[in-house]
C-alpha positions in Angstrom: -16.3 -12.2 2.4 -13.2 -12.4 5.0 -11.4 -9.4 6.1 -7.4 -9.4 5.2 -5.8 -9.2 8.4 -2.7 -6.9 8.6 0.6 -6.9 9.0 2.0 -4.6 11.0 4.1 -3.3 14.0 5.1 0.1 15.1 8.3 1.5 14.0 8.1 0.0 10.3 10.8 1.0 7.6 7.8 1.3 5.1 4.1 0.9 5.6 2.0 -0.5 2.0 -1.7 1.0 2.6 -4.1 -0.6 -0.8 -7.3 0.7 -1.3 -9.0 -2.7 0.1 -8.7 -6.2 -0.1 -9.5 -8.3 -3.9 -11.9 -10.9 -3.3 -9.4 -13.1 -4.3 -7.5 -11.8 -1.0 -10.5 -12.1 0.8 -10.5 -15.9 -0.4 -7.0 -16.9 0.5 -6.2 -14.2 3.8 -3.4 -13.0 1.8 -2.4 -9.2 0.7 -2.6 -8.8 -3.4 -3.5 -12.4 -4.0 -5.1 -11.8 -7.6 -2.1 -13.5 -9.8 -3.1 -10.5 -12.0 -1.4 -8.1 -9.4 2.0 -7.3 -9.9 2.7 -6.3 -6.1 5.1 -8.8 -5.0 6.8 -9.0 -8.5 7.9 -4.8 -8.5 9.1 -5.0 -4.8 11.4 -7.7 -5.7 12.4 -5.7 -9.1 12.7 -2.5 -7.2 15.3 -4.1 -5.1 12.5 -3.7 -1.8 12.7 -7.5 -1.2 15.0 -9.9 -1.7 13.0 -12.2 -3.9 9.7 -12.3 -5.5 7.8 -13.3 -2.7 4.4 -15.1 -3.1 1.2 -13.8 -1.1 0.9 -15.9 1.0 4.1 -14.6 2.6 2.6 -11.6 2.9 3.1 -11.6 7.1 6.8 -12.1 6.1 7.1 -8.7 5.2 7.5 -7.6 8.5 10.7 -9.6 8.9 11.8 -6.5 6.4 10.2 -3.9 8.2 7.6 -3.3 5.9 3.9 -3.8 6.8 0.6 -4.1 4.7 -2.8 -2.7 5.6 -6.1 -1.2 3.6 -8.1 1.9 3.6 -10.9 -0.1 4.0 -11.1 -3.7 4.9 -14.5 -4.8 3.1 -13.3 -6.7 0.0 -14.6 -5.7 -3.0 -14.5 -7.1 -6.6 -13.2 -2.9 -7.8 -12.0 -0.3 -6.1 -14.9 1.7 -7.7 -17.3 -0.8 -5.4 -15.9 1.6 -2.0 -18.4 4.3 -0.9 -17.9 7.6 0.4 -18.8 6.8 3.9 -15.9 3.7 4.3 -13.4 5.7 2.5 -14.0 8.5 5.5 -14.3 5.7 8.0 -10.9 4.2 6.6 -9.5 7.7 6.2 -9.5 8.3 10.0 -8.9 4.8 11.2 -5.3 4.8 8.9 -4.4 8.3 10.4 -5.1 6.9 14.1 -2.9 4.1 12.5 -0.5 6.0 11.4 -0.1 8.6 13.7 0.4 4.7 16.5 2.5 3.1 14.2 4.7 5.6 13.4 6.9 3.7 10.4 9.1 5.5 8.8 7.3 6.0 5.5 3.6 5.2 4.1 3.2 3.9 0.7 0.6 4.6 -0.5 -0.3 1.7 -3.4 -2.3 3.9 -5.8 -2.7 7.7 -6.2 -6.7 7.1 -5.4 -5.9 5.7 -2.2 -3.5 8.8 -1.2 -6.8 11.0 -2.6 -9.1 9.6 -0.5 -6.5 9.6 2.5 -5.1 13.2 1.9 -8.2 15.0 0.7 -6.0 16.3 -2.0 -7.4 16.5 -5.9 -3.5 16.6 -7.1 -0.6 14.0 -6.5 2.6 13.2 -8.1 4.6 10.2 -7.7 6.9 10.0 -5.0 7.6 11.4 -1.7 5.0 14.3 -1.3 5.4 18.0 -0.1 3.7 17.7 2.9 2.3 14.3 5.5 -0.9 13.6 6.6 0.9 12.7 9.9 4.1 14.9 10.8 7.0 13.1 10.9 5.9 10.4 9.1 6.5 10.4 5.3 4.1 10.2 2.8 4.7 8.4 -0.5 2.5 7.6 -3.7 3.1 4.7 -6.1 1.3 3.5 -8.7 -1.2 0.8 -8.0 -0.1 -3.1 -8.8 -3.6 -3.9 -10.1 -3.8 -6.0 -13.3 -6.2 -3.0 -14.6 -3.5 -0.1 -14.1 -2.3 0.2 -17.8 1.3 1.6 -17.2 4.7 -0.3 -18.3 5.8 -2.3 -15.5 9.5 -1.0 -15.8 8.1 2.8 -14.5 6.2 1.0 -12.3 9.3 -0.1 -10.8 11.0 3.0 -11.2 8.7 4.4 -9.3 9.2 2.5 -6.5 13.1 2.1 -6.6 12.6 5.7 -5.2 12.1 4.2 -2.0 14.5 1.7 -1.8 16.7 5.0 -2.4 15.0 6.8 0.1 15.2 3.9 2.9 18.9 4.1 2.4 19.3 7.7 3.6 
């Protein structure tokens, strides 16, 4: 399997952190390449882009000021694939990351992935209470996975909140 490069520079309006690369992203180098993701298609709805963008424009995104990375790189077939040990590896790589990068706010694509990142058992949606890294803020959406079973429109509700928050 390839690694999924990522796309990112410091000082980043909003930084998208997955759980890890699909193998179908592993295949093609691109961020959420599985056509079953709905990534690209709830930025675009949530007013984030300013068209459905394909993956492999994924780089693109930085034109935008929004960067992509992982919380681990090794691509997996499910998120359930991830051990313990990469998760802690990832979790201290993306605060070093972080804590360099310093973009605005981290979006974190999947309540796991802010789990494994935060060490904290309960999340809600949106901006939380308190950052990993201070200064920077910390935000949870839902994942864009195929598998998650909620409605695409509060999917994209969801992440209108930070289209909102950006303009403050």
């Amino acid at each position: 399997m390839n690694p999924v490069r990522d796309h990112v520079k410091e000082g980043l309006q909003i930084l998208f952190v997955g759980f890890n690369p699909s193998i179908r992203s592993s295949e093609t180098g691109h961020h959420f390449a599985n056509p079953n993701n709905r990534f690209w298609r709830i930025l675009h709805e949530a007013g984030l882009t300013p068209r459905k963008y394909a993956p492999t424009e994924d780089f693109q995104l930085l034109d935008l000021g929004m960067g992509i990375t992982n919380i681990v790189s090794r691509p997996t077939k499910a998120a359930d694939e991830i051990t313990k040990e990469e998760y802690e590896e990832g979790r201290k790589l993306l605060i070093r990351k972080i804590a360099f990068l310093k973009p605005k706010v981290v979006c974190f694509v999947g309540k796991g992935v802010y789990q494994q990142y935060s060490g904290r058992k309960t999340v809600a949606w949106g901006v939380q209470v308190e950052s990993v890294v201070p200064g920077i803020i910390d935000f949870v959406a839902p994942s864009t996975s195929g598998l998650v079973r909620m409605r695409l429109e509060e999917m994209v509700d969801i992440y209108k909140q930070l289209t909102a928050l950006l303009s403050k």
